[in-house]
N, C-alpha and C positions, 0 to 999 in steps of 0.2 A: 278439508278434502272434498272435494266435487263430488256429486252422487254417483256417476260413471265410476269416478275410482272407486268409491268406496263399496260400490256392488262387486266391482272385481277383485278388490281385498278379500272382500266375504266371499266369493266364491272361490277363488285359490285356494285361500286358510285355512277353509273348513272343507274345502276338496265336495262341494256342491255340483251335481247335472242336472238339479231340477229349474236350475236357474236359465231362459234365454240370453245367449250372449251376443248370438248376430243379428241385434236390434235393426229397422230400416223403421226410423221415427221419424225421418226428414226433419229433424230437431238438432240447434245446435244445444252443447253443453261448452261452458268453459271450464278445462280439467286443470288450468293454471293461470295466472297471472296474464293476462295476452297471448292464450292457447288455448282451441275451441276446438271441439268436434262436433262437424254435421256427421250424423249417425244416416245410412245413407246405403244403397248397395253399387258399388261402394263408397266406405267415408268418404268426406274434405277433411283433411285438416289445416287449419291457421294458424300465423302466427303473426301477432301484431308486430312492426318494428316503430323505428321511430317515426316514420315518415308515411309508411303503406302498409299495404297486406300483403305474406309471401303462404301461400297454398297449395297442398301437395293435393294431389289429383282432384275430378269432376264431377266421379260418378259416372252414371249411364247416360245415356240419351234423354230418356222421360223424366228422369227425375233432377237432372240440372237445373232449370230455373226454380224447383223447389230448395236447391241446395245455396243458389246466389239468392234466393228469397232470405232462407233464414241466419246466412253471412249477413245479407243487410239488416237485422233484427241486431245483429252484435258489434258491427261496425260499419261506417259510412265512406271510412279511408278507399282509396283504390288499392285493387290487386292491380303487384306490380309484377309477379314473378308466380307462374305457375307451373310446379313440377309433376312429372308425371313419374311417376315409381315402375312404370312398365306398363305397357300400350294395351291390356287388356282391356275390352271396352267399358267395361264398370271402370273405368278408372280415368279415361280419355272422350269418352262418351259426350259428358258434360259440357264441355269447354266451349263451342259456342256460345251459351249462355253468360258466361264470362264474358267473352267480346261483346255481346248484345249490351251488358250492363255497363260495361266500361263505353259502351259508344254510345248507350241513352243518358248517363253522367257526365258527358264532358269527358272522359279521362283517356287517357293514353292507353293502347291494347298493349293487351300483357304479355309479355315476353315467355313463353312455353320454353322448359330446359325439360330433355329427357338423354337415354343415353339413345348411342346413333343407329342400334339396333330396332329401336320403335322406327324409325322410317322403314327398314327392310320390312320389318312385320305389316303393318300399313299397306304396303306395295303389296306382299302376300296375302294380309286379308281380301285385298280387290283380287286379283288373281283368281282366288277359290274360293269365292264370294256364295254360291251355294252349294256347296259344300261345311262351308260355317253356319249359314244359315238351316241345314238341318241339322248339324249336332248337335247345336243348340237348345232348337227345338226337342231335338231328342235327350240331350241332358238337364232342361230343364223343364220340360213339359212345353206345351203349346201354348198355354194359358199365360201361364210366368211369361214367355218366352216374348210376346209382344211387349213392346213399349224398350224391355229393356237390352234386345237386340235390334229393333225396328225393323223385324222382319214382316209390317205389312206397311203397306203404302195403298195411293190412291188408286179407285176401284180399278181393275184389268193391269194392274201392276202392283210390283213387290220394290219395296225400298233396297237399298243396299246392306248387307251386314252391317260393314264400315262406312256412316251416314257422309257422304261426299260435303257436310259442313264440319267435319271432326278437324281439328284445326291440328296441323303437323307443327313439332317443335321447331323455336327457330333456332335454339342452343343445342349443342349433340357434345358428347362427351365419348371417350372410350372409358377410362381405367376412373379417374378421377377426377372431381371440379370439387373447388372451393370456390361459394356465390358470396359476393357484398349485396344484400338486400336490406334494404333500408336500415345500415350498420349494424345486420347482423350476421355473423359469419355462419355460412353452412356448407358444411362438407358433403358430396354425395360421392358415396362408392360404388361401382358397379360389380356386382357379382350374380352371377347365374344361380338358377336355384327354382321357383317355379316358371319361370321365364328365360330368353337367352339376354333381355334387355332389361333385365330389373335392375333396380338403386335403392339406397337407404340412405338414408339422411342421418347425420351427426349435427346436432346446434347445441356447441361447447357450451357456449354461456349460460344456456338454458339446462345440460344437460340431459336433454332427450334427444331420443331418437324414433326418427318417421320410418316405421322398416316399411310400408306398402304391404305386401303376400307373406311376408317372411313369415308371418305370426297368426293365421287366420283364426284361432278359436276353434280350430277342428282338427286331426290329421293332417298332415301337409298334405298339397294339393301335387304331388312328388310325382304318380302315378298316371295321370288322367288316359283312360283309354279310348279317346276319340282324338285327341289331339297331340301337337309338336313333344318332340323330348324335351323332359323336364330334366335338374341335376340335382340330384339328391345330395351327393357329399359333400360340392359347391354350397348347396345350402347349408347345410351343419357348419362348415367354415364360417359361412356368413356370420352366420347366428356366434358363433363364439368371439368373432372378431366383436359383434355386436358387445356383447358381455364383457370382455375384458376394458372395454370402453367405463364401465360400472354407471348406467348411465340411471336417474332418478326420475328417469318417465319415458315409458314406452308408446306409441303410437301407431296401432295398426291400422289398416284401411279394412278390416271386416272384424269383429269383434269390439272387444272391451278397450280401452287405454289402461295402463298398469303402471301403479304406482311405487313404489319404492325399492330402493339397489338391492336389496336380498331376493326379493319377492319377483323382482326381474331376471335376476341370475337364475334363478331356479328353475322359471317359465323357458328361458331358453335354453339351460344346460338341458331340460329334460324334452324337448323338439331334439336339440340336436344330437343327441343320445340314440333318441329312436331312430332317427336317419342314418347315422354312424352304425348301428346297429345291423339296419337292414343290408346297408351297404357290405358292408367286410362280412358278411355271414354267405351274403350271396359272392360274392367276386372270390371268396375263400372254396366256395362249392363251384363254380365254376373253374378256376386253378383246379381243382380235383377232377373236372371231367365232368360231372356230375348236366343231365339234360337238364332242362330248364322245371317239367313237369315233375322231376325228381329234388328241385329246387324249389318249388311251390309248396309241395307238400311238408316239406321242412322245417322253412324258413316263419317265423313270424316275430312279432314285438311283445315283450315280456309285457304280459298282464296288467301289471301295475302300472305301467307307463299309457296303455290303453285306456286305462279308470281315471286316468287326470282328465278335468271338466275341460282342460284348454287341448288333450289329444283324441278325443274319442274320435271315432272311423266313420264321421255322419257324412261326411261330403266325399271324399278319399276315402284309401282304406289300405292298410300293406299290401296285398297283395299286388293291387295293380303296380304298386313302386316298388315291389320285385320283379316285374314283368318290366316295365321302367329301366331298370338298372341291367337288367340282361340286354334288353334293346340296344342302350349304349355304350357295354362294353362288348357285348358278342354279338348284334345286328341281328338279323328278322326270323332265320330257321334256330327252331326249339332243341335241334339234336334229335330229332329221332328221323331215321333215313327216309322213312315213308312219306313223312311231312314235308322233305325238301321238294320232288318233284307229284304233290299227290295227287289222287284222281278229283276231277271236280265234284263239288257239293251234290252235284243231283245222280250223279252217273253212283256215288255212294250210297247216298241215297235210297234209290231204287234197288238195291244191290241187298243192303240190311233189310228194306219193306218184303223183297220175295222171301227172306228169309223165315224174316217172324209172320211172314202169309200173310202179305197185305198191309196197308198204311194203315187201316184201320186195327186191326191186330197189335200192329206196332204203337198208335196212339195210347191202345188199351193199356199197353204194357207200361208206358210210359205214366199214365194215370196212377197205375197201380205204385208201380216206384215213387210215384209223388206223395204219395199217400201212405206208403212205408218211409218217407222224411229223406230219400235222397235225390233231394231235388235238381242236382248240378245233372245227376244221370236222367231223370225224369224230362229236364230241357232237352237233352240232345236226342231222345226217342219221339218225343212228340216233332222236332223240331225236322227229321230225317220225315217223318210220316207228313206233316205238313209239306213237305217239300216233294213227297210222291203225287199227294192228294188234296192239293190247296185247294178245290174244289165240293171237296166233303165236309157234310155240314158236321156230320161227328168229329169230322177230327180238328174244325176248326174250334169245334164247341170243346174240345180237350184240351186241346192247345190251350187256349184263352184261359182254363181253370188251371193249368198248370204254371202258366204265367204269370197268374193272378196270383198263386201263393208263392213263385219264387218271390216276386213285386215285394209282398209283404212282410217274406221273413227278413229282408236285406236292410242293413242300416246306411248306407250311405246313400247317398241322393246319385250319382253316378250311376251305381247300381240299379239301382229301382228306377229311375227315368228309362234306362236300355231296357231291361226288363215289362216296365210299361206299352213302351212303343210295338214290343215284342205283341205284346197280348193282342194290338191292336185296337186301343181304344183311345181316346182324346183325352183320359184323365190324366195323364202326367204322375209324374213323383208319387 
């Protein structure tokens, strides 16, 4: 057993959180006989055939030529077939770097297979080009944020999101492809789930399979509140269709690789559980009427299934994948009538500040609630008195400390990145 595997047996087994799982070692590891993972944000993974290399995603931007660095530490063959699991750019990012190595070896460029959704996406990325560029920043911090979004470039100018050398697939797919890559057969299925163009990979002979997102070693990414709808229930499907497969190695593109048929059944019986969960609790309380804010309060994922080292809520977190799941079965108004046509943010604003006598009054109050621990109420009173008196040193200096401890108490990186941004400072996450 490979030391990859054998750290994520241990932590499975023994149900460990002190363990890091979403390694970025730029190191490959081989987890099988002619199957390697660069550890990576995110992975590569390989697979030798008889003739070449066939490799599912690139990584980012920055970190691609360390990823074809350390493929050439394990093998010298050409990639002949590079698939992309879904056009995220940790995932598509890289691939230049591939053409560069395949063109400074002599070798033939590799053939990109993704499904036909990553061109629409692609097309949208350019589109709302900075608009991706600050959510980014704002979901991942400013810091993080370079290199592996390329949101800087040479001086008096900004790169693109999506680096105009990100190489478009030249195979596109709808529902299904079966590939002959150097005689070995691999199935990719396409199903929705944290993307509308993800795929998974099945390779019978090997039995494993490449799920890309399906599996990240956190909460599903089901939810995300800055960006596209995700499909929560699609992915549960995914993932069972996954399992009934009973496949003896799993391969994700952020976490661990997982080894053996029980030990895999369980990792994603208990993903798609929690999905399944959230789904029919909320779609059940919606059938009932029930407003969305009366839906939040409700709804969440039994404990246990929280405490698993491969679901805790660090990157994701339910809630937003109930918020998620209302979007795309009941679209953008919450249910409460006021919210449909309501007053604008500042005209409220101003409205609650005369009430509690002033922005500065209202900061106070909000201070105070921060510090009696109800910090969700604490945000929206500083946040109305910011908004009368963005100008006040008091209440900027409120703000900032109430921001600072929402920042802190929150576990997921989603969270605390908006929360960050909020406070107004360049520290990130």
């Amino acid at each position: 057993m490979s030391d990859l595997l054998g750290l994520s047996t241990q932590i499975i087994d023994e149900g460990r959180t002190d363990e890091l799982t979403n390694r970025v070692t730029q190191q490959l590891s081989e987890v099988a006989d002619g199957i390697a993972v660069v550890e990576s944000f995110g992975h590569c993974v390989a697979f030798r055939t008889d003739s070449d290399l066939l490799v599912f995603d690139t990584s980012n931007p920055a970190a691609g030529p360390r990823v074809v660095e350390a493929l050439r530490g394990w093998s010298e063959e050409p990639v002949r077939t590079v698939v992309y699991t879904h056009g995220h750019l940790d995932h598509v990012g890289g691939s230049v770097a591939f053409v560069n190595d395949a063109s400074a070896r002599g070798f033939a460029r590799p053939s990109f297979v993704a499904h036909a959704a990553v061109l629409e996406r692609f097309a949208r990325y350019r589109l709302t080009d900075g608009w991706n560029v600050a959510i980014n920043r704002r979901q991942f911090g400013p810091r993080r944020t370079v290199g592996l979004t390329a949101d800087s470039g040479p001086a008096g100018s900004r790169a693109r999101f999506l680096p105009d050398d990100v190489i478009a697939p030249d195979v596109v797919f709808e529902n299904r492809l079966t590939l002959k890559a150097g005689g070995l057969d691999v199935e990719l299925h396409h199903a929705r789930g944290e993307t509308d163009d993800h795929l998974w990979a099945w390779i019978p002979s090997r039995r494993a399979i490449a799920c890309g997102d399906f599996l990240i070693w956190n909460f599903p990414n089901a939810g995300n509140p800055q960006k596209v709808q995700r499909f929560p229930g699609e992915w549960a499907a995914a993932l069972r269709q996954m399992a009934a497969l009973e496949p003896d190695l799993l391969l994700p593109a952020h976490g661990l690789p997982i080894g053996g048929r029980d030990r895999i059944k369980m990792v994603l019986d208990d993903v798609a559980t929690a999905l399944e969960h959230l789904v029919e609790d909320v779609v059940a309380r919606m059938n009932a009427g029930e407003t969305l804010d009366a839906i939040l309060q409700a709804v969440s994922v039994p404990p246990h299934l929280l405490a698993k080292p491969y679901l805790r809520p660090l990157y994701d977190e339910p809630e937003f994948v109930v918020r998620n799941i209302w979007r795309l079965y009941g679209g953008w108004w919450d249910g409460n009538p006021a919210r449909l046509k309501p007053p604008g943010d500042a005209e409220l604003a101003r409205e609650v500040a005369d009430l509690a006598g002033g922005s500065v009054a209202l900061a106070r109050r909000g201070e105070q609630v921060a510090r009696e621990g109800n910090l969700r109420l604490a945000c929206q009173l500083v946040e109305w008195a910011r908004a009368v008196g963005p100008d006040d040193a008091e209440v900027r200096a409120i703000a900032s400390e109430v921001y600072e401890l929402r920042r802190s108490s929150e576990t997921s990186l989603m969270a605390r990145g908006v929360f960050a941004a909020a406070k107004g400072t360049e520290e990130g996450p």
